[in-house]
C-alpha positions, -999 to +999 in steps of 0.1 A: -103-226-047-127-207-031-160-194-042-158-157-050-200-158-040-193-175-014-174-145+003-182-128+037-200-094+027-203-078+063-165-086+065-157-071+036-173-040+037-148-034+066-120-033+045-135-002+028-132+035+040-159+059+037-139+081+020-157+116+027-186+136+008-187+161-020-172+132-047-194+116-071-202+080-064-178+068-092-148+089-079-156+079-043-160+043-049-128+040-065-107+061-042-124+034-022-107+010-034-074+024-037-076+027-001-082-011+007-054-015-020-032+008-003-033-002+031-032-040+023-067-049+032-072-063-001-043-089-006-032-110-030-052-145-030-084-128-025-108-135-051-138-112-052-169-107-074-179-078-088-214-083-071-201-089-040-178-055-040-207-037-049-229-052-014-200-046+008-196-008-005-234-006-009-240+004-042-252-006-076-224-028-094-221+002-122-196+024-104-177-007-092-172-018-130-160+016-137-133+015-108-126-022-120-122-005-152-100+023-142-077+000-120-070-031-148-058-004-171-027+006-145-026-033-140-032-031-104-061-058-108-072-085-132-107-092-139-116-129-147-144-148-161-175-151-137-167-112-134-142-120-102-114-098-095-075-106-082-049-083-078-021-083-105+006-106-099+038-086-099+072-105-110+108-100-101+114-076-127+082-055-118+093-055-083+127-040-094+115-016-118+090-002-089+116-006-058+140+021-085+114+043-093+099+048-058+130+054-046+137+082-072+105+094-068+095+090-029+132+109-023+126+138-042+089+140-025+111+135+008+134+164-002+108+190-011+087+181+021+121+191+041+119+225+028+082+229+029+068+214+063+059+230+093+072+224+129+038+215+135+038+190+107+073+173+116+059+171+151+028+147+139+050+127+120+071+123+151+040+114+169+031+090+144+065+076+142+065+069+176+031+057+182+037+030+155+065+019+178+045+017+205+013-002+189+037-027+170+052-036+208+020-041+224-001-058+196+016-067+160-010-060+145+000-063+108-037-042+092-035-017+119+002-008+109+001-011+074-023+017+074-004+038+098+027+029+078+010+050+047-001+075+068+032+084+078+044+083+042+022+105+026+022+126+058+056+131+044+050+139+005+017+161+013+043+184+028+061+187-006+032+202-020+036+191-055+005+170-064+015+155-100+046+139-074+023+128-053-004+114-077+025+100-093+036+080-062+002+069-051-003+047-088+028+031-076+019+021-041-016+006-053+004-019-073+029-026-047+010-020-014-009-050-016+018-075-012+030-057+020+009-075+043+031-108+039+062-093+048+049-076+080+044-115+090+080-109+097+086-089+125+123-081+119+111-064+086+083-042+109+112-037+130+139-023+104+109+000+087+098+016+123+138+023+126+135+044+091+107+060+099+125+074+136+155+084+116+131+105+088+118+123+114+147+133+131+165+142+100+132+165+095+139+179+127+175+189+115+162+200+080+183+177+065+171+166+034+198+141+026+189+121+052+151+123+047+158+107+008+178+082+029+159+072+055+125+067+028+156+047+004+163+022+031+127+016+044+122+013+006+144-012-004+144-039+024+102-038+015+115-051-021+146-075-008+119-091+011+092-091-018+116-104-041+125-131-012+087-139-007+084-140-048+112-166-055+102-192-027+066-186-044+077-197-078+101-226-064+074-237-047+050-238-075+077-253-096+078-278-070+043-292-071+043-288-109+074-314-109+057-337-079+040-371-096 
């Protein structure tokens, strides 16, 4: 297992946004965080000290412990001894839970935005649509897209200006989001989700907010077929080596 001291500092500290001024240094640090959690660029497997967060983000270890803090209590990470921490495991059953809630949730965000956003709006969501297309063409570049991937969601429930929804969405994409990275391995999955995302913004175009709820539903569930895929042939694996002599 490797050692959480042991970890590259100057290459963590790129996984972390600046996230803008005018925050306190405890709010910033752990909106931070959220980010990197968000956009996959802290993953599953990764075990990081507490010391170590604090050098890549350059601060004192204080307001990391507080965004620690703040994060274990919606059991998005788990601090363990030697103050490392891993993101939370999620099991079948979690994955479930979160796939039928987002989808409830994510479609009615999808819905409002319909009503609510601008021509100008729908046509930088069909910009980014399509400029995801083009980038994961040319370079498959799995960070680069999983970040442009949330862009375009949230691009979508901003528009429904109602924050609580929003807020509400965002604490479950930090426990999921960070699992995404090893299903964009598979490019068929990339594939399908660039598809949605062309068919939300055309039914944006038509004002249709049936098929908005639709499109997000679909993109949404084939992320959690293929997490509950990945999370089976995890545990028959570890099952395996448990059994092996």
């Amino acid at each position: 297992m490797r050692d959480p001291s042991n970890v590259d500092v100057q290459g963590l500290a790129a996984a972390f946004d600046v996230v803008g001024t005018g925050r306190t240094l405890q709010v910033e640090v752990y909106e931070r965080m959220c980010a990197a959690l968000m956009d996959g660029r802290l993953r599953p497997g990764q075990r990081i000290s507490i010391r170590n967060l604090a050098a890549a983000m350059n601060t004192s270890p204080m307001p990391i412990r507080e965004a620690v803090k703040r994060l274990e209590a919606i059991h998005v990470i788990e601090l363990n001894p030697g103050r490392v921490i891993t993101v939370a495991k999620l099991t079948a059953e979690d994955l479930k839970e979160i796939r039928d809630i987002r989808i409830s949730l994510e479609g009615l965000a999808g819905r409002f935005a319909t009503e609510q956003i601008s021509t100008r709006g729908i046509a930088a969501l069909t910009r980014m649509a399509h400029d995801m297309h083009r980038q994961w063409e040319s370079t498959t570049d799995i960070s680069r897209m999983l970040r442009a991937n949330k862009e375009f969601h949230f691009g979508i429930y901003q528009a429904a200006q109602r924050p609580i929804l929003v807020t509400m969405i965002k604490t479950l994409w930090i426990r999921v989001a960070p699992f995404f990275y090893e299903i964009c391995r598979n490019k068929g999955h990339v594939d399908f989700s660039i598809e949605q995302h062309l068919k939300i913004v055309e039914a944006l175009r038509r004002r249709d907010p049936d098929g908005v709820a639709e499109g997000i539903a679909a993109d949404i569930g084939r992320a959690a077929d293929q997490l509950l895929k990945h999370t089976s042939s995890d545990g028959k694996a570890a099952r395996k080596h448990v059994a092996s002599p």
